[in-house]
DRENDODREN-410522 format. One record per atom (N, C-alpha, C): x, y negated, z; atom name; residue in three letters. Coordinates in steps of 0.05 Angstrom, whole numbers, plus 5000, padded with zeros to 4 digits. Layout:
// DRENDODREN-410522
- X / Y / Z / CA / ALA;
...
// end
This chain:
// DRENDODREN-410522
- 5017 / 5023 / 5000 / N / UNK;
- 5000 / 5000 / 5000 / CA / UNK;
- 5018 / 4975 / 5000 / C / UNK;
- 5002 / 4956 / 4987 / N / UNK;
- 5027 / 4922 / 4985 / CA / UNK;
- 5014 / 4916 / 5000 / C / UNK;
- 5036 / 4908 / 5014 / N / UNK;
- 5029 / 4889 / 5037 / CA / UNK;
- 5047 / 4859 / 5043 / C / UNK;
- 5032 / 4843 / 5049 / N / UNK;
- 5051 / 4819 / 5050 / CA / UNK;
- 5066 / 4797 / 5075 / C / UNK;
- 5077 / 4800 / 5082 / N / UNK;
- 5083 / 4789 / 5103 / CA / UNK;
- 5106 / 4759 / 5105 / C / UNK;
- 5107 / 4746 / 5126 / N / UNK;
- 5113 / 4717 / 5135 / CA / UNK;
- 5139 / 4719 / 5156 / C / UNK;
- 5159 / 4711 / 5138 / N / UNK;
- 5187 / 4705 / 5155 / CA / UNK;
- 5198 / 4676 / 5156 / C / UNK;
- 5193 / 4651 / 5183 / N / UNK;
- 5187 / 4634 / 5179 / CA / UNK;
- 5160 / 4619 / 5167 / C / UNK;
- 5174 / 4594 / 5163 / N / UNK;
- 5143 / 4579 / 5160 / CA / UNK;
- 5142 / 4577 / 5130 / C / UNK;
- 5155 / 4589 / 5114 / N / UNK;
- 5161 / 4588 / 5089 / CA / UNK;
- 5164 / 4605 / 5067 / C / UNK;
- 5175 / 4632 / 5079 / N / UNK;
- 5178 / 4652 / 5070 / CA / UNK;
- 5158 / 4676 / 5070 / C / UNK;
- 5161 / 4680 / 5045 / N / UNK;
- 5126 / 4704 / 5039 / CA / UNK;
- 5145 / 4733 / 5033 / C / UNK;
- 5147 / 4750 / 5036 / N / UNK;
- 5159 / 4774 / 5018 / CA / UNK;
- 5126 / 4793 / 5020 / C / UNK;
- 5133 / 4800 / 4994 / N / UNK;
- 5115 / 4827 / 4987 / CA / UNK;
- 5125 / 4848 / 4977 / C / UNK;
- 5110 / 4879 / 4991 / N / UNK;
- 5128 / 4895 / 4989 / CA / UNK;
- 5113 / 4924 / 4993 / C / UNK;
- 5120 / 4945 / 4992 / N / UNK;
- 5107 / 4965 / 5012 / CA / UNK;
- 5110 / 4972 / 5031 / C / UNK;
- 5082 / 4967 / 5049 / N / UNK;
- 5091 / 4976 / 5080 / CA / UNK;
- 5094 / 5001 / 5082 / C / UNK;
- 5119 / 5001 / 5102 / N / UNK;
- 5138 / 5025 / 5119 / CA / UNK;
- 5123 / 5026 / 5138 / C / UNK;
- 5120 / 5010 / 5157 / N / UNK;
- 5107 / 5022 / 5188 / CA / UNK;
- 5104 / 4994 / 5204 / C / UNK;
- 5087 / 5001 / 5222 / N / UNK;
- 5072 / 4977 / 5242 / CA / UNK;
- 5103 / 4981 / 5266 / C / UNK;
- 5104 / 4955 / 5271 / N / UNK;
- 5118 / 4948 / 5300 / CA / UNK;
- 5108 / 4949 / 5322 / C / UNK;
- 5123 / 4951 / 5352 / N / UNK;
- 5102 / 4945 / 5373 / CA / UNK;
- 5095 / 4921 / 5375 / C / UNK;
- 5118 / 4907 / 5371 / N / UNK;
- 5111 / 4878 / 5372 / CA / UNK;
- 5086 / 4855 / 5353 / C / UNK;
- 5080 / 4874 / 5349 / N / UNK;
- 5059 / 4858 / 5318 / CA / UNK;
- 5067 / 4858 / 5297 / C / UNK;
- 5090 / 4863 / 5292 / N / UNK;
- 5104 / 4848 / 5268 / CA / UNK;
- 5103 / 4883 / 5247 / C / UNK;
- 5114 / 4882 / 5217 / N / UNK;
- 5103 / 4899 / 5199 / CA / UNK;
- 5131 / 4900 / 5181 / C / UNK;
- 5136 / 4926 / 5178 / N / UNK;
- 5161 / 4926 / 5157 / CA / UNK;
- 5139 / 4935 / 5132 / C / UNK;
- 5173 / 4923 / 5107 / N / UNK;
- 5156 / 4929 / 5076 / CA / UNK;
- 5190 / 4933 / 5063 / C / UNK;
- 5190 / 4947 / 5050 / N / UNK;
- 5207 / 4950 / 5029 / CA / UNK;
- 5202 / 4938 / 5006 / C / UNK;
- 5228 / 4930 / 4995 / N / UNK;
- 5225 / 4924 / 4969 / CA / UNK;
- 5253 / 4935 / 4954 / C / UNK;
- 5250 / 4946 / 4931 / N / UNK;
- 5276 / 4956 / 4919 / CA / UNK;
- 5295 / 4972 / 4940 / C / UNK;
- 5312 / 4959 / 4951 / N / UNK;
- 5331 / 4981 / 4969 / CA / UNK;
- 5329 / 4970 / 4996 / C / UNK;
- 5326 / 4940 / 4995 / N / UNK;
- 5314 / 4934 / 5024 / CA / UNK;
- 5288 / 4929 / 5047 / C / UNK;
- 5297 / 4931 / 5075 / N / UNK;
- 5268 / 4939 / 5083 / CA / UNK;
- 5267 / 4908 / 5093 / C / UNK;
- 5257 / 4892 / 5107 / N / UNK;
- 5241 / 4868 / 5111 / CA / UNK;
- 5218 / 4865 / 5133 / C / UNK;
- 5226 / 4849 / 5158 / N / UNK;
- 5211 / 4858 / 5182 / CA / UNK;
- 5197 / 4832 / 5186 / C / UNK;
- 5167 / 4819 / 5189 / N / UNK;
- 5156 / 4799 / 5197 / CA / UNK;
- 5132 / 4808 / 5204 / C / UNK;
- 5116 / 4775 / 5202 / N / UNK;
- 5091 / 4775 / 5213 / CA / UNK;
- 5072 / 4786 / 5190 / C / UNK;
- 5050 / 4800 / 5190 / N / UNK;
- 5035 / 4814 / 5174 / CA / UNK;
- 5014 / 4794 / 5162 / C / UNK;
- 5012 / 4782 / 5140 / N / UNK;
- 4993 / 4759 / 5136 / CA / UNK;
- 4968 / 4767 / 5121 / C / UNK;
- 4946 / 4754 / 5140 / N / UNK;
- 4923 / 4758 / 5142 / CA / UNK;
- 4910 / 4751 / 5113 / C / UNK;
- 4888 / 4768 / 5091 / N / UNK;
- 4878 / 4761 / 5076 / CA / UNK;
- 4854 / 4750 / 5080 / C / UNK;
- 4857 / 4725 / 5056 / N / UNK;
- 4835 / 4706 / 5067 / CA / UNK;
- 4820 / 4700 / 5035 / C / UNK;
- 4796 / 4697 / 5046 / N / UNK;
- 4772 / 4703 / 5027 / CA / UNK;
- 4762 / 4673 / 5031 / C / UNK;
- 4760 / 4658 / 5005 / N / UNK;
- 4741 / 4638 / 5000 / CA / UNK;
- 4717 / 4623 / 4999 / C / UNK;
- 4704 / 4612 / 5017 / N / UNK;
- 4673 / 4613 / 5023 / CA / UNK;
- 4663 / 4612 / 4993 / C / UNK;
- 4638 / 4617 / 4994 / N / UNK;
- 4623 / 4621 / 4975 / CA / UNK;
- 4607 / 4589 / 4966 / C / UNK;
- 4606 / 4566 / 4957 / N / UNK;
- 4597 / 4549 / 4953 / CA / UNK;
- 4565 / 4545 / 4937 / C / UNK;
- 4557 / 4536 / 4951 / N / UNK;
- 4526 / 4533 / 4943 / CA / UNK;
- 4520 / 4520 / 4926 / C / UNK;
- 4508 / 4517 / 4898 / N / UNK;
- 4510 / 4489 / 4879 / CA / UNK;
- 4486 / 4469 / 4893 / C / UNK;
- 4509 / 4451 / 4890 / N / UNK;
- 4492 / 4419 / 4893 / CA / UNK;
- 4467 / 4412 / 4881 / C / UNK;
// end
């Protein structure tokens, strides 16, 4: 599964997740390296009502 995660306030890597942390945080591979952060939440767009 891709999964995407947040290193800093700036940095996105996407990748496949390897495994959940205790700490919250989520590893992902990419190519030969693995990559450890915060797991970022998908976010869905309200639905807008026409005017």
């Amino acid at each position: 599964m891709i999964r995407t995660i947040s290193i800093g306030s700036s940095v996105f890597i996407q990748g496949t997740f390897v495994r959940d942390l205790s700490d919250g945080q989520i590893a992902v591979r990419v190519f030969s390296g693995t990559y450890v952060g915060r797991p970022v939440e998908s976010y869905k767009a309200p639905v807008l009502a026409n005017a």
